[in-house]
C-alpha positions in Angstrom: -29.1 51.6 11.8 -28.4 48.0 13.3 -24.4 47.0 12.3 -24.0 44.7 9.5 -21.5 41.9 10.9 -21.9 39.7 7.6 -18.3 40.7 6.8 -17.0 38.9 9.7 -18.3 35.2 8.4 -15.7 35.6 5.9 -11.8 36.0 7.4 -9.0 35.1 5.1 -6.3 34.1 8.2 -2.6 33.3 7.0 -1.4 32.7 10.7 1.9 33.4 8.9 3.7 34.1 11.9 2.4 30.9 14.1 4.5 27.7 14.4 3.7 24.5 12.7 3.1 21.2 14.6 6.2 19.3 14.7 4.7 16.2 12.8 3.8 18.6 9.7 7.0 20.5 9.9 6.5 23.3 7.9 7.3 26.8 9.0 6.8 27.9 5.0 3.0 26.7 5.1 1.5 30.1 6.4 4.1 32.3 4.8 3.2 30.8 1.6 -0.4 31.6 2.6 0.3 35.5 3.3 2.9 35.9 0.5 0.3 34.5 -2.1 -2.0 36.8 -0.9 -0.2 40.3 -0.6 0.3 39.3 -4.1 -2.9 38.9 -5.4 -3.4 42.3 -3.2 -0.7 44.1 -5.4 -1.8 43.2 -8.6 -5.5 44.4 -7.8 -4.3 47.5 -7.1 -1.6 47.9 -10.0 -5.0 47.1 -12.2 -6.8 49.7 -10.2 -4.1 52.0 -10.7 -3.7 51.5 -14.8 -7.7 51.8 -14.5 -7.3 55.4 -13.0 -4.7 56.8 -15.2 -6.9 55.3 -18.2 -9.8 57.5 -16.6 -7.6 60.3 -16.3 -6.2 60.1 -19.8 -10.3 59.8 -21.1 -11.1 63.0 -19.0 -8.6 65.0 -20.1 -9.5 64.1 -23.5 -12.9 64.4 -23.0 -12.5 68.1 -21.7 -10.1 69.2 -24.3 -12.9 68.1 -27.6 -15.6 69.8 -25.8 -13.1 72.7 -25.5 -12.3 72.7 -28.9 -16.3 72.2 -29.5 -17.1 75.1 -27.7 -14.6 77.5 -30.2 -16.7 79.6 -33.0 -13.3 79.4 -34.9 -14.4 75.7 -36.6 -16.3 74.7 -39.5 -19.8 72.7 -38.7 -17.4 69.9 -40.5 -15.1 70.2 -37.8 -17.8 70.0 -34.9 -19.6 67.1 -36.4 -15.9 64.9 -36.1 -15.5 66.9 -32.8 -18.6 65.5 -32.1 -18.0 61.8 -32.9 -14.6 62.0 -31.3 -16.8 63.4 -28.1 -19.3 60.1 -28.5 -16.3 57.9 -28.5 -14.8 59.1 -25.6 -17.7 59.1 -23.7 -18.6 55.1 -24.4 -14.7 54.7 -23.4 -15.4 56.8 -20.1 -18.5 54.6 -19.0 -16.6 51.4 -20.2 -14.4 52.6 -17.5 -16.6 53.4 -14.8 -18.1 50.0 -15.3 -14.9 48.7 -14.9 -14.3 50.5 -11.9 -17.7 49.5 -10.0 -16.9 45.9 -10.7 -13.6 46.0 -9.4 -15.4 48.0 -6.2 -17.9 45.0 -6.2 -15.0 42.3 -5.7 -13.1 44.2 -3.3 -16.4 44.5 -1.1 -17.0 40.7 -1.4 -13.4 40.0 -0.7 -13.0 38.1 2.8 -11.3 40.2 5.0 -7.7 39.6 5.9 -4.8 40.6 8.8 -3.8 43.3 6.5 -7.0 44.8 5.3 -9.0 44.2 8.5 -6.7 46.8 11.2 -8.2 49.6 9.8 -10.7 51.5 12.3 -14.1 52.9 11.0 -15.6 54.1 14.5 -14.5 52.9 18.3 -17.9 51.3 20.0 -18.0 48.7 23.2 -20.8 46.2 23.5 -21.2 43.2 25.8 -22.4 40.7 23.3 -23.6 37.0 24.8 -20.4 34.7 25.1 -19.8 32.1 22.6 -18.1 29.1 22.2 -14.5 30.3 22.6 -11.4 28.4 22.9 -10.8 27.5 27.0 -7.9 28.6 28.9 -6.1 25.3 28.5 -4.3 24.7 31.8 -0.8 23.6 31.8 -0.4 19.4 32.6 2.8 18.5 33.4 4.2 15.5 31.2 2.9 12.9 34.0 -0.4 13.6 33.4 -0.8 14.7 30.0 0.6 11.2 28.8 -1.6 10.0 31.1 -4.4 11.6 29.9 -3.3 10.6 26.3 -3.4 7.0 27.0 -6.8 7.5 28.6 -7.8 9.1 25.2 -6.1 5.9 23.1 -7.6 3.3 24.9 -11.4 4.6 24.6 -11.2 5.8 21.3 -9.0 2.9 19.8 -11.5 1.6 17.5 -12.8 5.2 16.1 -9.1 6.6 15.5 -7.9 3.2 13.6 -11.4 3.6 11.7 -10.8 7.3 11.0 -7.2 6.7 9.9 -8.1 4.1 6.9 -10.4 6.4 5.0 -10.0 7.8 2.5 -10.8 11.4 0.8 -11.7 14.8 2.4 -15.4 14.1 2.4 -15.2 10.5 4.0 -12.9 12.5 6.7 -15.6 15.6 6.9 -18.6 13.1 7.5 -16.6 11.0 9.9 -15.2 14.2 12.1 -18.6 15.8 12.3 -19.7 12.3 13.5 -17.0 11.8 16.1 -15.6 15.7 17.0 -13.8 14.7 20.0 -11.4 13.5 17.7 -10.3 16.9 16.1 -7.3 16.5 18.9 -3.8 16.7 19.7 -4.0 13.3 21.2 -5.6 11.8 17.6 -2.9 13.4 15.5 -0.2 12.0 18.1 -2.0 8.6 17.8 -2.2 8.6 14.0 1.7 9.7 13.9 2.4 6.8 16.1 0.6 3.9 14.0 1.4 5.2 10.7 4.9 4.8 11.9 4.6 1.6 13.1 3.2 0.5 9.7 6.3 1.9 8.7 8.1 -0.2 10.5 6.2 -3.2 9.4 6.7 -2.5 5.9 3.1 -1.6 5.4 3.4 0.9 2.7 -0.3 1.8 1.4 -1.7 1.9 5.0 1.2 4.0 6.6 0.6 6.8 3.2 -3.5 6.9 4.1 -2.6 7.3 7.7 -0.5 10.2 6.9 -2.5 11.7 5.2 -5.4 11.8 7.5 -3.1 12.8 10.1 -1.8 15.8 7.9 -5.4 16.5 7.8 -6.0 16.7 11.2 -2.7 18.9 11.8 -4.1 21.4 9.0 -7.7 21.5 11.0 -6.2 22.0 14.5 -3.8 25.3 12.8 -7.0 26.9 11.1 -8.4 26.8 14.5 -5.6 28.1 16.3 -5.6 30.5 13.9 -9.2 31.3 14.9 -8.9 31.1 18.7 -11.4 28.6 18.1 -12.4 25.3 19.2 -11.6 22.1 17.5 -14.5 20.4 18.1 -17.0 22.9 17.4 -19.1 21.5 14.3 -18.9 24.7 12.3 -15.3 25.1 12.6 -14.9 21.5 10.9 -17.3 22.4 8.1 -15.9 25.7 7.3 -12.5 23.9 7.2 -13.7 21.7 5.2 -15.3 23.8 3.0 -12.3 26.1 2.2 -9.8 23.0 1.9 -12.3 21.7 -1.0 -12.5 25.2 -3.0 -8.7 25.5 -2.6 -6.4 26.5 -6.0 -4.5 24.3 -7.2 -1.1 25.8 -6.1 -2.8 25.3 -1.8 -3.5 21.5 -2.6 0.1 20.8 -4.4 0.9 22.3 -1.1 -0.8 20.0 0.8 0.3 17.0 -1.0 3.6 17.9 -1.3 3.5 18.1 2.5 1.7 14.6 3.2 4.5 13.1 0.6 7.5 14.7 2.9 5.5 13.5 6.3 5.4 9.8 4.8 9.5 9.9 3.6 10.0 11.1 6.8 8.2 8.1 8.3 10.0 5.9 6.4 13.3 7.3 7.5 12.5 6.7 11.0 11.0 3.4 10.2 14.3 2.3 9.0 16.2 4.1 11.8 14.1 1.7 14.2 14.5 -1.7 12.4 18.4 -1.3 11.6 18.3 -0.1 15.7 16.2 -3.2 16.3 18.5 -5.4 14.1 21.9 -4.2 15.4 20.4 -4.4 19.7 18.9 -8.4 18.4 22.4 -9.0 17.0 24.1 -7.6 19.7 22.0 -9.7 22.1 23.0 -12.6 19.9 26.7 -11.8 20.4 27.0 -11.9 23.7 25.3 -15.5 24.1 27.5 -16.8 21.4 30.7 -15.5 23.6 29.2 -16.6 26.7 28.7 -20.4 25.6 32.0 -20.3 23.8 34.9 -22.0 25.7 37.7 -19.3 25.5 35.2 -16.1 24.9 35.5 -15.8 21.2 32.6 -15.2 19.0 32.0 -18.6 16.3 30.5 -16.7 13.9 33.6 -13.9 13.9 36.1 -16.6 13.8 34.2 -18.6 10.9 34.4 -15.0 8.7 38.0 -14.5 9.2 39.1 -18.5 8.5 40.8 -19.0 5.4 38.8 -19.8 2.3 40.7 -23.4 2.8 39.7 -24.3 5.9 36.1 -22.7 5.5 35.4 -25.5 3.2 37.0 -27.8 4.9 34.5 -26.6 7.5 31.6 -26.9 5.4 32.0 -30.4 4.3 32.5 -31.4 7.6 35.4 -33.9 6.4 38.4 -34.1 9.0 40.3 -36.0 6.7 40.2 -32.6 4.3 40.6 -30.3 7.6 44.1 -32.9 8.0 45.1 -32.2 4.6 44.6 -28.2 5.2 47.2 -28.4 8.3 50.0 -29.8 6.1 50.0 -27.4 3.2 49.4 -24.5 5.7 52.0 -22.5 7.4 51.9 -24.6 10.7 51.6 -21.5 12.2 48.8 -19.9 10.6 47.0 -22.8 11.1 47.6 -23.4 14.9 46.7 -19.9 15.4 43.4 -20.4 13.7 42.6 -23.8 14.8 43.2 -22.4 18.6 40.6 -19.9 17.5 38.4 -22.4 16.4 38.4 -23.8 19.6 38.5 -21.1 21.9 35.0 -20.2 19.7 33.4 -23.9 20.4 33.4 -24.1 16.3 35.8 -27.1 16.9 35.6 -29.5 20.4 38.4 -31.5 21.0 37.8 -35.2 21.0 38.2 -37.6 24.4 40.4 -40.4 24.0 42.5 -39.7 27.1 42.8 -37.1 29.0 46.1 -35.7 27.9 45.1 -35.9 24.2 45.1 -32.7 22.2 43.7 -32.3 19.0 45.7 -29.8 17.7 49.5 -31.6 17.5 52.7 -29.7 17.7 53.2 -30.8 14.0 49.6 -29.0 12.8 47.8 -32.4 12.5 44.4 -32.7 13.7 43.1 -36.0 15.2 40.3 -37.9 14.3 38.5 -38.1 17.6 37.5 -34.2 17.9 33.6 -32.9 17.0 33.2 -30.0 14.0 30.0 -27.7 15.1 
C-alpha cells in the first residue's frame, strides 16, 4: 500500500520554545500558541472521557434490562416496559457511538502538532528527492553583513518604502508573492529603521502602517523558522498567509496588541533621540555663546538669573531705567550682576576714553555703554 503523507500538509507548530526577534519582543507569543493549544487538547479529551463513562453507564444498563428480560419470573406487563426501557437505551447507545465517530472524525482531521506528532507507528528510511530546504547560512562577521545590508537597502529602496505604506494582509500577500526577496531580515531591519525615523519626525499615521507591516514580516520569518523553511519560497508565504487570515479572534488581539506595543516603543525612542538631538544642538549652542563672550560666561544663563528689575530694565532697552535700578539696588548685588553682564557680552562698555568704566564705584552706569 503506497504511504499516505496528506497528514503532513497540515502541522500545527507553536515554536514555543524559540526566541522572538528583538524588534517584536515577545517571548510570550509561542507560549501563548502551545498553552492555547494543550488546552483545547484537554478539553477534547475530558469530553471523550464523560463520552466513555456515558457509554459505560448505557451498557451496563443495557445488560442488566436484557437480564431482567431474560427472567421467567415477570409478567408479559413487565417485559413489554422491559422492553421499551431496552428500546430507549439502545437509541441512547447509538446516539453515543455517533458521538464517538464524530469526535474520531475531528481528531483525524486535526493538524498534527509537537505533542501529538512524536509518536512512532513503524521505523522505515527512504531517500526522497531534495526539496527546497532552508541553506546552511554561513556566519558574516558584522563588517560584511552591514555591508551586505546596505547593498540590500539601496537596490530595493523603492520596493521596501512601497511595501511599508500598504495596507491590510492581502495588499501585503499580493505584494510579497510579487517581490519574495523581500521576506528578509534586512527588510524587517529596514522597515524598523524608517518607521522610527517617522517617529522621530512626528509622522504618526505612517510610522503605525510601517509597524505594522514590519510586525508582519517578523511573524512570516518565525513561522518559517519554525518550519526550517525558506522565506522566500512562494508557498511558505501563502500558507502564512492563509493561516494568519483564518486565525480566532484571541491570535489576532495578539497580534494587534503586539504591533500597538512595537509602535509605543517607537515612539519612546523617537523621543529618546529628539530630547538627545535637542540637548547635543543646545549644548553645541553653549559653548559658542561662552566662546564669543568676553569673560566666559554664558548670556543666556546670566539673563535667567538677573533680577526681575533689571530683566526689564533689559528688555526695554532704556539705560536711564538700568540707572534707576543701580540706586535702589544693594550696590553690591548690582555690581556683582552688572560684572556678570559684562563678562557675558549682554552689556559692552561704552568708549569715551580709555580709562572709562561703565560700572562706577557708586553702582551708576554711564550713558556711553551698548545693551545686546
Amino acid at each position: 500500500m503506497p504511504i499516505d503523507y496528506s497528514k503532513w500538509k497540515e502541522i500545527e507548530v507553536s515554536d514555543d520554545e524559540d526566541d522572538t526577534h528583538p524588534n517584536i519582543d515577545t517571548p510570550s507569543l509561542f507560549r501563548w500558541r502551545h498553552q492555547a493549544r494543550l488546552e483545547r487538547m484537554a478539553e477534547k479529551k475530558q469530553k471523550k472521557d464523560e463520552l466513555e463513562k456515558e457509554k459505560s453507564s448505557v451498557s451496563n444498563k443495557m445488560k442488566d434490562l436484557e437480564d431482567k428480560l431474560k427472567s421467567s419470573s415477570i409478567s408479559d406487563e413487565e417485559k413489554a416496559k422491559i422492553q421499551k426501557q431496552i428500546d430507549n437505551v439502545k437509541a441512547q447507545e447509538e446516539a453515543y457511538i455517533a458521538k464517538e465517530r464524530e469526535l474520531e472524525e475531528q481528531e483525524r482531521l486535526e493538524p498534527w502538532n509537537v505533542d501529538t506528532i512524536g509518536r512512532e507507528a513503524f521505523s522505515s528510511s527512504r531517500i526522497n528527492k531534495i526539496g527546497e530546504k532552508k541553506p546552511t547560512q554561513q556566519t558574516l562577521n558584522d563588517e560584511e553583513d552591514s555591508k551586505r545590508m546596505t547593498q540590500f537597502f539601496e537596490q530595493n529602496e523603492e520596493l521596501l518604502q512601497t511595501y511599508g505604506k500598504l495596507h491590510g494582509l492581502k495588499a501585503s500577500e499580493e505584494y510579497l508573492l510579487e517581490h519574495p526577496h523581500l521576506c528578509s531580515e534586512y527588510t524587517a531591519n529596514y522597515l524598523t529603521i524608517e518607521a522610527l525615523n517617522l517617529a522621530i519626525d512626528n509622522k504618526d499615521d505612517e510610522m503605525c502602517c510601517m509597524a505594522e507591516q514590519c510586525v508582519i514580516v517578523q511573524y512570516l520569518l518565525e513561522l518559517a523558522k519554525s518550519l526550517s523553511a525558506v522565506a522566500t519560497n512562494t508557498n511558505v508565504i501563502k500558507n502564512f498567509f492563509k493561516k494568519f487570515a483564518a486565525a480566532d479572534p484571541s491570535y489576532m488581539k495578539m497580534f494587534k496588541d503586539e504591533v500597538a506595543s512595537f509602535q509605543d516603543r517607537l515612539r519612546r525612542r523617537a523621543k529618546e533621540k529628539r530630547d538627545a538631538a535637542i540637548a547635543e544642538y543646545e549644548a553645541e549652542e553653549k559653548e559658542k555663546r561662552i566662546a564669543a563672550a568676553p569673560g566666559g560666561l554664558d548670556p543666556i544663563e546670566v539673563y535667567d538669573s538677573l533680577p526681575e528689575e533689571m530683566k526689564i530694565a533689559f528688555d526695554s532697552q532704556n539705560v536711564e531705567q538700568l540707572q534707576q535700578v543701580a540706586i535702589n539696588m544693594d550696590k553690591e548685588v548690582f555690581a556683582y550682576h552688572f560684572q556678570r553682564c559684562i563678562d557675558s557680552g549682554l552689556w559692552v562698555p561704552g568708549k569715551q576714553d580709555d580709562d572709562e568704566t561703565t560700572a562706577t564705584e557708586d553702582g551708576a552706569v554711564s550713558e556711553d555703554s551698548e545693551q545686546h
